[in-house]
C-alpha positions as CSV (number, residue, x, y, z in Angstrom):
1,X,0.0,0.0,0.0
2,X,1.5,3.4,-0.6
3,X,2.4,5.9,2.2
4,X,-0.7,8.0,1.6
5,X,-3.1,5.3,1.2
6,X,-2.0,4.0,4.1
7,X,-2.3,7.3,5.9
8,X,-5.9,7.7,4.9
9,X,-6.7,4.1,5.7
10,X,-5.4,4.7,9.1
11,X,-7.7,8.3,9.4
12,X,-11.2,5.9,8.1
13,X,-10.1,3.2,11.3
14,X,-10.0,5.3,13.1
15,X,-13.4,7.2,12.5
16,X,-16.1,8.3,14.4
17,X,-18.1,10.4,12.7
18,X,-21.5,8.1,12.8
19,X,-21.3,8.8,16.7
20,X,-19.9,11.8,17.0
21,X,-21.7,14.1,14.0
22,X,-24.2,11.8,12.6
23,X,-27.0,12.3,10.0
24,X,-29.8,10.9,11.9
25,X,-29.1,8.9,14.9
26,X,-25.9,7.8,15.5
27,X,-24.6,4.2,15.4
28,X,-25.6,2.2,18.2
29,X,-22.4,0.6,19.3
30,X,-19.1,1.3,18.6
31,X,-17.7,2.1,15.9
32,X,-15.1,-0.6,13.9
33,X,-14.6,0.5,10.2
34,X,-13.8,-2.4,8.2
35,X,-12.2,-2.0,4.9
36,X,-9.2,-3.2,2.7
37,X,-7.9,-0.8,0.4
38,X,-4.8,-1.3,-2.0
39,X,-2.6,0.6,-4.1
40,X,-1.5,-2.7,-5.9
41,X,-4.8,-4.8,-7.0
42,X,-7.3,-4.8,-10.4
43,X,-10.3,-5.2,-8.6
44,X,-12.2,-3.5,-6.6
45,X,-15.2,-5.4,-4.7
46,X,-17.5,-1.8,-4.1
47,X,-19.7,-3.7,-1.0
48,X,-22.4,-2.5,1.1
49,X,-21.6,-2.5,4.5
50,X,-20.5,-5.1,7.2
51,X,-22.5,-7.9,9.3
52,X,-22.2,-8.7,12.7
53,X,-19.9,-11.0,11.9
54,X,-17.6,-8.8,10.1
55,X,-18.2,-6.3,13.4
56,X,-16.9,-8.6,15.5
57,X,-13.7,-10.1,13.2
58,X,-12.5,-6.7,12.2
59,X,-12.0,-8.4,8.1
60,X,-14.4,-8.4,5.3
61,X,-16.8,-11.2,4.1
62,X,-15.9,-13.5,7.2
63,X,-19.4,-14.9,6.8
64,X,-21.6,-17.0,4.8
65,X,-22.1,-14.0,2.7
66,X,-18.5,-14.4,1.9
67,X,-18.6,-18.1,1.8
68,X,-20.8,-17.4,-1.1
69,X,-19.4,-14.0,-3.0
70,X,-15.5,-16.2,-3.2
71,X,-17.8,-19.0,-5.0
72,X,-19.2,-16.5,-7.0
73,X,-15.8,-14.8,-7.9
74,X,-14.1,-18.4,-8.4
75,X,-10.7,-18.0,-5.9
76,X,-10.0,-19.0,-2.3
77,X,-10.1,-17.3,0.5
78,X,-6.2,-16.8,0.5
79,X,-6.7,-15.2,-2.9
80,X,-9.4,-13.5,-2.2
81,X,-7.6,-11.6,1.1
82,X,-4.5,-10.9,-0.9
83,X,-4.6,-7.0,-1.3
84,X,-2.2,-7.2,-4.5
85,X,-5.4,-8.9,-6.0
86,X,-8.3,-7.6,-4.5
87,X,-9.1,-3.8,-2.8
88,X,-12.4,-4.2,-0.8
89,X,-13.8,-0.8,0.1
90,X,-17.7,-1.1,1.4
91,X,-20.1,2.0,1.3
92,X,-20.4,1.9,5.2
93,X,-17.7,1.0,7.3
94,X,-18.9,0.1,10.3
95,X,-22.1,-2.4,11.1
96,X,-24.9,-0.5,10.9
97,X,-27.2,-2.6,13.5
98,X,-30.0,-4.3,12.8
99,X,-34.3,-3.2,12.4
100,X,-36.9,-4.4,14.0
101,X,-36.9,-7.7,11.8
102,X,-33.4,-8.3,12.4
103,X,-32.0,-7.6,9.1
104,X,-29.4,-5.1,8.7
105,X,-29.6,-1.2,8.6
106,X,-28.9,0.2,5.4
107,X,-25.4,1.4,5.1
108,X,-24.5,4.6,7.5
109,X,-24.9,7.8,5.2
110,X,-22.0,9.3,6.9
111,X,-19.5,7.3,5.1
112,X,-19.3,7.4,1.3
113,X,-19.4,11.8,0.9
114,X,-16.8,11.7,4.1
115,X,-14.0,9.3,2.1
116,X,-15.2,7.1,-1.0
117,X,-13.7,10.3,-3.6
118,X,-10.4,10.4,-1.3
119,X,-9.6,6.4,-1.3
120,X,-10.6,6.1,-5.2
121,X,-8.4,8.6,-5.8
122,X,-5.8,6.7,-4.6
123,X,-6.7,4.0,-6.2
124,X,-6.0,5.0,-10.1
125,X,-4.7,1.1,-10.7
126,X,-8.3,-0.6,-10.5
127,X,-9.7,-1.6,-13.3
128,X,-12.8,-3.8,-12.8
129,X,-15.3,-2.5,-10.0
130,X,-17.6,-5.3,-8.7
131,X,-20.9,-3.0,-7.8
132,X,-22.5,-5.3,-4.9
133,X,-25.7,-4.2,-4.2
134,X,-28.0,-1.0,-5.1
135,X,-25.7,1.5,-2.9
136,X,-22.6,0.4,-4.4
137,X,-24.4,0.9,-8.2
138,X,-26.0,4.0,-6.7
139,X,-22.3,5.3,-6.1
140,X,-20.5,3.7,-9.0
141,X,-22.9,3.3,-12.1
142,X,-24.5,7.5,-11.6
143,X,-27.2,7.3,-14.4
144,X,-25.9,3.6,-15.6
145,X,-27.9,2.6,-13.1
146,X,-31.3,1.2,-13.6
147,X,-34.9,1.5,-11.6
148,X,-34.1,-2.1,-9.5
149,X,-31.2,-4.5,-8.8
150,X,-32.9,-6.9,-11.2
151,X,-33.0,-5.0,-14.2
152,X,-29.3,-3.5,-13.5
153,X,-28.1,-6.4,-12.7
154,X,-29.2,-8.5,-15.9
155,X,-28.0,-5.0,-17.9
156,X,-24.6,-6.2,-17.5
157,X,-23.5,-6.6,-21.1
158,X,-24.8,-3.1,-22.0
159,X,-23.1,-1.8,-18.7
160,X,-19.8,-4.0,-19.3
161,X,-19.7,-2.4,-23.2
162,X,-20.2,1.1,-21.8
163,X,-17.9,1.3,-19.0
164,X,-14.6,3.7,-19.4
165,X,-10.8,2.2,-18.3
166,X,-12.6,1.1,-14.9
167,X,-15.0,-2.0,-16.6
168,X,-17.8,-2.2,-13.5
169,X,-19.8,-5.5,-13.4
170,X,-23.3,-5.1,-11.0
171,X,-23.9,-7.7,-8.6
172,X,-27.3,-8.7,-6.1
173,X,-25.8,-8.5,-2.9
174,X,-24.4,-12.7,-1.8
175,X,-26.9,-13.0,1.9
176,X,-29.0,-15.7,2.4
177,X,-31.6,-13.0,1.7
178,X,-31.0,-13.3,-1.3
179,X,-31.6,-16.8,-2.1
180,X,-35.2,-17.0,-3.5
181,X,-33.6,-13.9,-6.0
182,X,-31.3,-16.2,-7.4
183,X,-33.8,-19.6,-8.1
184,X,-36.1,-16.5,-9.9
185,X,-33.3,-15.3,-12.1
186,X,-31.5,-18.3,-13.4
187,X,-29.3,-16.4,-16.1
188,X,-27.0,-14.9,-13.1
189,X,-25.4,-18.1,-12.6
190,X,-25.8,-19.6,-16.4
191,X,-24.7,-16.3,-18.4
192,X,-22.9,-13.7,-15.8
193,X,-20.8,-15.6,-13.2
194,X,-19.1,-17.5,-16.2
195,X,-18.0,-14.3,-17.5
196,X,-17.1,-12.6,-14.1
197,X,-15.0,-15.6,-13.2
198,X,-13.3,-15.6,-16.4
199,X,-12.2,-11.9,-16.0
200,X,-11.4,-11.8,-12.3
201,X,-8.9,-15.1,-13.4
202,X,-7.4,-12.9,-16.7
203,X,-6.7,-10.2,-14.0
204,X,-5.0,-11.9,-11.0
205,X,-3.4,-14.9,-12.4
């Protein structure tokens, strides 16, 4: 990781913003931002935000949510923790607590306008953003991005042809949630996670 990266990665561990300035009510428990930014690998995974899991490791994806994105990508977990491979930068940092259902809070707001410009800027090296979820697309895609996950999601040729130097690739998000999404929509495993595995192998063997 370069000096500077490394500085600013340091400044977003070290954050507090959610609790100390938040926009709405602040985060519930203490803050831990997870992320793994690098100066050195193609790819950027562009994620929501972490689990409880995640909360309590202190490292990305160590859940079945993970278990199930490293299937999806095709590598191991060794490759996929290897930063001169893969930069994993979320749109929250920190867990964002749970609703009344017990699913997860959307991603903190606080986040993306305080340091997502700053670390892609040090990031000029990545050329494939994998957009997990609406926020991410929300972020990444601008007006590339369609009404609903589903239609973005199986606009990935169009989006793939009409992506700059960065390629971006939209993905649903990998929960359990998302389970019955996947048995309606077929063609995400038969057409796009042949490709995807393809170009995440041309870029980091």
């Amino acid at each position: 990781m370069s000096e500077t990266l490394e500085r600013l990665t340091a400044k977003v561990r070290a954050c507090r913003i959610c609790v100390e300035h938040p926009l709405g009510r602040p985060l519930p428990h203490e803050p831990r931002p997870v992320l793994l930014p690098s100066s050195r690998a193609r790819i950027l995974l562009a994620s929501q935000a972490p689990g409880t899991k995640v909360h309590l490791s202190g490292m990305p994806f160590t859940d079945t949510s993970g278990d199930r994105l490293r299937s999806w990508l095709g590598v191991t977990s060794q490759e996929f923790y290897d930063t001169g491979k893969f930069a994993i930068v979320p749109m929250g940092f920190c867990f964002p607590g749970q609703d009344a259902k017990g699913g997860d809070l959307p991603p903190r707001r606080e986040c993306a306008p305080a340091w997502r410009a700053q670390l892609m800027a040090l990031m000029p090296q990545i050329n494939l953003v994998l957009t997990i979820g609406g926020y991410a697309q929300a972020w990444h895609m601008g007006t590339g991005r369609l009404p609903s996950l589903t239609e973005t999601v199986r606009n990935w040729r169009d989006i793939w042809d009409g992506s700059g130097v960065a390629k971006v690739l939209p993905l649903p998000h990998p929960s359990w949630r998302n389970t019955g999404w996947l048995k309606k929509n077929p063609w995400f495993e038969m057409d796009l996670l042949p490709f995807l595995r393809s170009e995440i192998r041309y870029r980091i063997d």
